[in-house]
N, C-alpha and C positions, 0 to 999 in steps of 0.2 A: 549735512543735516544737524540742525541742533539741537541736544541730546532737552537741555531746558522747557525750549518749547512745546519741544516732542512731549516730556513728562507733562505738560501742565494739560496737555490733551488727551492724554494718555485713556484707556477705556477703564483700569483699574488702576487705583494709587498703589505707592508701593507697599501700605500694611497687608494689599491682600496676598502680594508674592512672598511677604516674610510668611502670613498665614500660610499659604499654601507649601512652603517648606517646613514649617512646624507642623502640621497636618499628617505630612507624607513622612517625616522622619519618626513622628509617633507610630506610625503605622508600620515603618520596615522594623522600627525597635520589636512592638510587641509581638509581630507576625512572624519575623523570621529569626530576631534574635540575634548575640553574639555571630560576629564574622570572619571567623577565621581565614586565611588565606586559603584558598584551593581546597574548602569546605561547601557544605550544600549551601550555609545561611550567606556565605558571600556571592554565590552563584545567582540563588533568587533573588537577593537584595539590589544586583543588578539587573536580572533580568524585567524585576517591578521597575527599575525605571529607566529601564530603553523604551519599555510599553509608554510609560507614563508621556516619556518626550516625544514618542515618534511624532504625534501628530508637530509639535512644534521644529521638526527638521525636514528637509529633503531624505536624507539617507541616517539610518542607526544602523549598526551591525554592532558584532561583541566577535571581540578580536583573542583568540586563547593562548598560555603559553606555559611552559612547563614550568615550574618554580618547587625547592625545594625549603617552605616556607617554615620548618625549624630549624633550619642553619643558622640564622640570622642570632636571636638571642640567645641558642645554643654558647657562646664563645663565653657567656658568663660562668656556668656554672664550668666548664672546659676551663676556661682559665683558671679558677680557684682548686679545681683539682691537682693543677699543675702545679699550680704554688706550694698546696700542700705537699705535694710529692718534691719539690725541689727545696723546701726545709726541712723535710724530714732524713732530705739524701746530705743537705749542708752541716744539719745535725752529727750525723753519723761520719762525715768525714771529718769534722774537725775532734770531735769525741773518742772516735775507736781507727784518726789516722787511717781509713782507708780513701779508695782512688774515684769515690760516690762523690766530688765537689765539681767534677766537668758536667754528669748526670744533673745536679742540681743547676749548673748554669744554662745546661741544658731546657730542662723543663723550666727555668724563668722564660729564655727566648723563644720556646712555643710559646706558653702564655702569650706575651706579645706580641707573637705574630696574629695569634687568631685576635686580639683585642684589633692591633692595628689593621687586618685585616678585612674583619668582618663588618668593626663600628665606626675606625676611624677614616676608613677608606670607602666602605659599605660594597669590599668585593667578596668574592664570595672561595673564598676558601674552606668552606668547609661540607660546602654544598654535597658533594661528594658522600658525606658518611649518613646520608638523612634523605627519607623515603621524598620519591618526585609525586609532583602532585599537581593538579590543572589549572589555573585560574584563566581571569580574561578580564579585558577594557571593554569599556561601551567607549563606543565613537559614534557622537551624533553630527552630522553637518547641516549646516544652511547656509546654502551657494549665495552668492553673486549672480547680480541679476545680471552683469554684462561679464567682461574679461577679469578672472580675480588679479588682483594686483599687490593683494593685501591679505593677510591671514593670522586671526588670534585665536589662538584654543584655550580655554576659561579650562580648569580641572580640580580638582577633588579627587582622595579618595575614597572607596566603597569598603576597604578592611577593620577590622577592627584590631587592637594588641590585648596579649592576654595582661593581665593583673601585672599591678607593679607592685610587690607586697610593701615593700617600706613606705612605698609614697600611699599606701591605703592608710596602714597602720601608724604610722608616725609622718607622713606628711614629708612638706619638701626637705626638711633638717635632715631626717631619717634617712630618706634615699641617696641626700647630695653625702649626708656622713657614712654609709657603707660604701659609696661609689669612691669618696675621698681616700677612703682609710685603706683600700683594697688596690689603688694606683699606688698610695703613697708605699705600701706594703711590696709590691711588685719593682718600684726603684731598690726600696731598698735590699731586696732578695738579690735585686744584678750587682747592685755594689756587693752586697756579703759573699755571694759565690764568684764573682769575680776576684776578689780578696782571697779566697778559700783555694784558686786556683793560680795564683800569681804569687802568693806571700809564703814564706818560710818562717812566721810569726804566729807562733801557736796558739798564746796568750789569745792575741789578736783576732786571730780564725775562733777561737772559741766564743768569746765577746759576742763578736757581730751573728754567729750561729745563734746564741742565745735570744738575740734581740727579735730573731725574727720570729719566736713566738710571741710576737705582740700581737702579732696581723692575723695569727691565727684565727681566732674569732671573727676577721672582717673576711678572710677566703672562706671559713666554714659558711659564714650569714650569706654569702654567692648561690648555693645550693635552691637557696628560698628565693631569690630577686626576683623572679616571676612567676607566675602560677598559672601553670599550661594545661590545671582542668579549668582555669576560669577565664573567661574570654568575655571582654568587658563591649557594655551594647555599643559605645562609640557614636553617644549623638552630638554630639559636639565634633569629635575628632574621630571620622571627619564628615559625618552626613549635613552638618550645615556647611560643609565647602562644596560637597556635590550638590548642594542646592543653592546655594547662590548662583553658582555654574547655571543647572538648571533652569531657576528661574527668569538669568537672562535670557536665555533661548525660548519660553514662553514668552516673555514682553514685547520682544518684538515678532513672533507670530501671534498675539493676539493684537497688535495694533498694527499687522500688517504692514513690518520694514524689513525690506529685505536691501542691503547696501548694493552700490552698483558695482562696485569694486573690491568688496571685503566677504570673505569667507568665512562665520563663526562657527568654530569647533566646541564643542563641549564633551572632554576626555575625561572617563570616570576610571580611575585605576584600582586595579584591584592591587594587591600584597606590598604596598607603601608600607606596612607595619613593621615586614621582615625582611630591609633591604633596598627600598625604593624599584621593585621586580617589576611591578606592571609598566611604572615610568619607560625605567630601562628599555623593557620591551616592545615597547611603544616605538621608543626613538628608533631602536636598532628594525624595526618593520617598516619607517616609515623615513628613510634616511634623506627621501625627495622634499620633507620640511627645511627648510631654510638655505635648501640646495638648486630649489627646483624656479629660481630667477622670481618667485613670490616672497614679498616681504610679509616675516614672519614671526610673531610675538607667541610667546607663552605667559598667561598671568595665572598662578594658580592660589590655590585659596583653603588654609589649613586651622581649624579648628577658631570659628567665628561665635566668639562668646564674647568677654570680657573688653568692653567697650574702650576702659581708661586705658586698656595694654597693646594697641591697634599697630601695628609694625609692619614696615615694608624690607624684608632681608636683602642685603645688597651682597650678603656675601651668606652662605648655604653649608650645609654637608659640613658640621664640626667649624662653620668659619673659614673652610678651605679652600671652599669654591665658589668664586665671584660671581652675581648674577649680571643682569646686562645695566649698565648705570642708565642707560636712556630708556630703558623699559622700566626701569622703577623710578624715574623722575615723570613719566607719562603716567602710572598710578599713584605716584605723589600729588600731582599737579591735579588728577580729578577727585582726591581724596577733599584738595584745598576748594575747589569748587563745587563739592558736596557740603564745604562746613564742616571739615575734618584737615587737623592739622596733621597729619602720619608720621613719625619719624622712621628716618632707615634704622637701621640696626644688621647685627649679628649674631645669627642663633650658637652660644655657645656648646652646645650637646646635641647631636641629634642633627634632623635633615628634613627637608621635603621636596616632595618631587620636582619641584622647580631646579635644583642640584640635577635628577637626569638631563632634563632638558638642557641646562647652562652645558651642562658636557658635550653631550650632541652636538652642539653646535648653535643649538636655538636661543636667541634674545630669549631671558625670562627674567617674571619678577615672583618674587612667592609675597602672599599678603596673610598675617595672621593677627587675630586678637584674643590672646590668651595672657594670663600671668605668667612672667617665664621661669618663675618661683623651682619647679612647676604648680601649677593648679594643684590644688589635692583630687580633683577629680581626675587629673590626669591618668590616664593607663589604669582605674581604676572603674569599679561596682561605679563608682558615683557619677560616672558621667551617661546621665540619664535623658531621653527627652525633657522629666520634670526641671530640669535645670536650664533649659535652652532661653535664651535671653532672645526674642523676636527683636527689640530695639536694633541690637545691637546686627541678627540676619539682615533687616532691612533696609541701614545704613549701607550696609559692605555691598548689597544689591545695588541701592543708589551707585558706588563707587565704583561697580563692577559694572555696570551698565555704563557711564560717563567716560570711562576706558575705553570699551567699546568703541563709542562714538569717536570721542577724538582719536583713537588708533584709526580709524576708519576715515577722517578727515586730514589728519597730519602726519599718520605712521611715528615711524620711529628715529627717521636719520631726514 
């Protein structure tokens, strides 16, 4: 079926699906507001749009799972407490010679672990000290009118992150200079209390104790990195990814296609903000994806704004986790036949659910257009519907739709 022709006969163009997702994202903003994970406003936020898609699936359901949705950027202010605590103990050893410099090597290598733990890895170490709480996926399907042979799930998620104060307040400089100054702060704690603990060089041990009240200031500015009474509306990031989603699976129930062999999923995840949770949970419920002799793609779609910044992640999660090079050369490829040139890339900070899937096991591509600066809207008050760039949903529609199709006509291998 070709997706071209399909469009030029199509019953509506595609400004009216960008419409209809600025519309609907206006509407969860003001109606239900900030989404916190395994909060009410993320519960109805999905629940308005399982309603909204049923008619355009065979089957919706909202899949639930336990998530303990402060753990996740808990490891910030966790960490800076450590820190403090392990200069204060490096202090005190090299100053009044007592046996407080293993203590101090100590609390660096907690730091570290929850950093590497909770951000760099996105496991969840700390889960444990932080009240459980319910979230849930919508999973809409539209079958296969014969035997599936074939299966893409388009996703988005439905969470919102609370405030990022430095990226509100002073922008990308702001955030990337506490995040800088607070790693580089943390190396250097392991050099001084490793020193503190190996050297018999008093001078020495006192020096490097001193230095590390430099950093103090960038562990104490930890305490404030997010603001967990404010929980930002997230129309950009990510209600225009669950509607691109969305809006494929309207287009082809209002022009009546259903593939003969291809199965569209449209997964909306709940708690992507604190951990990639609902992904996670997703995979691990659904382990017959890419196992079950169905060829099977994930393309998911993370904060569709900013036109000039369009990027196809080949590699995920901090850069660590490759996604599938044939699933992101089959959204390159219809990116190029939409009249978009896409580059790959790799998100240096940060993650999206595309990272669960690649793990699972499942081909995936993550597609976003954002400044990777980041946005000043990002994790911020400012990322408003007033901000949402239709051109810019509509395009990624075209491109999310042409995926589709050619997934559906040539797969992936």
């Amino acid at each position: 079926m070709d997706f071209r022709t399909t469009l030029e006969n199509a019953k509506e163009k595609l400004d009216a699906y960008a419409q209809f997702a600025v519309d609907n994202i206006t509407h969860i903003c003001s109606s239900f507001g900030p989404r916190p994970c395994g909060e009410k406003g993320e519960r109805q936020a999905q629940e308005y749009m399982g309603e909204l898609i049923r008619p355009f699936a065979d089957t919706v359901e909202r899949e639930t799972f336990e998530v303990h949705p402060d753990a996740f950027m808990s490891f910030v202010p966790i960490a800076g407490s450590l820190m403090l605590a392990s200069t204060a103990a490096n202090l005190a050893a090299a100053f009044k010679k007592n046996k407080l410099s293993l203590a101090s090597f100590g609390f660096t290598a907690a730091a570290a672990a929850a950093m590497v733990g909770e951000f760099a890895l996105y496991k969840q170490p700390l889960d444990p000290l932080f009240k459980k709480k319910t979230s849930g996926n919508i999973i809409a399907v539209r079958k296969s009118s014969g035997e599936t042979k074939r299966r893409i799930i388009l996703s988005g998620h439905t969470d919102s992150a609370p405030e990022w104060t430095y990226t509100y307040r002073l922008g990308s400089k702001g955030v990337l200079g506490v995040a800088g100054a607070s790693v580089a702060g943390l190396l250097y704690n392991v050099a001084s209390s490793a020193v503190s603990v190996t050297s018999k060089n008093d001078k020495l041990k006192k020096g490097l104790a001193l230095g590390q009240l430099a950093f103090v200031p960038a562990f104490s500015a930890l305490y404030a990195f997010t603001n967990g009474k404010r929980y930002v509306d997230g129309a950009n990031d990510d209600l225009s990814g669950c509607f691109v989603a969305n809006s494929v699976l309207k287009f082809l129930s209002d022009n009546d296609i259903r593939f003969e062999n291809t199965e569209v999923i449209v997964l909306l995840t709940g708690g992507e903000e604190c951990g990639l949770r609902g992904a996670k949970a997703f995979f691990d419920a659904h382990p017959e994806y890419g196992n079950d002799g169905v060829e099977t793609m994930y393309a998911g779609f993370d904060t569709i704004r900013d036109g000039e910044y369009m990027e196809i992640y080949t590699n995920d999660l901090n850069g660590l986790v490759p996604t599938d090079q044939n699933a992101c050369t089959l959204v390159q490829n219809a990116a190029a036949k939409c009249g978009k040139d896409v580059p790959f890339g790799s998100i240096p900070l940060g993650s999206t659910d595309a990272a669960a899937a690649a793990q699972a096991g499942v081909p995936a591509a993550a597609f976003v257009a954002m400044d990777p600066a980041p946005a000043r809207y990002y994790h911020t008050r400012l990322d408003t519907a007033d901000i949402l760039c239709p051109e810019t949903i509509e395009k990624v529609i075209e491109i999310a739709l042409q995926t589709v199709f050619d997934f559906d006509e040539e797969g992936l291998y």
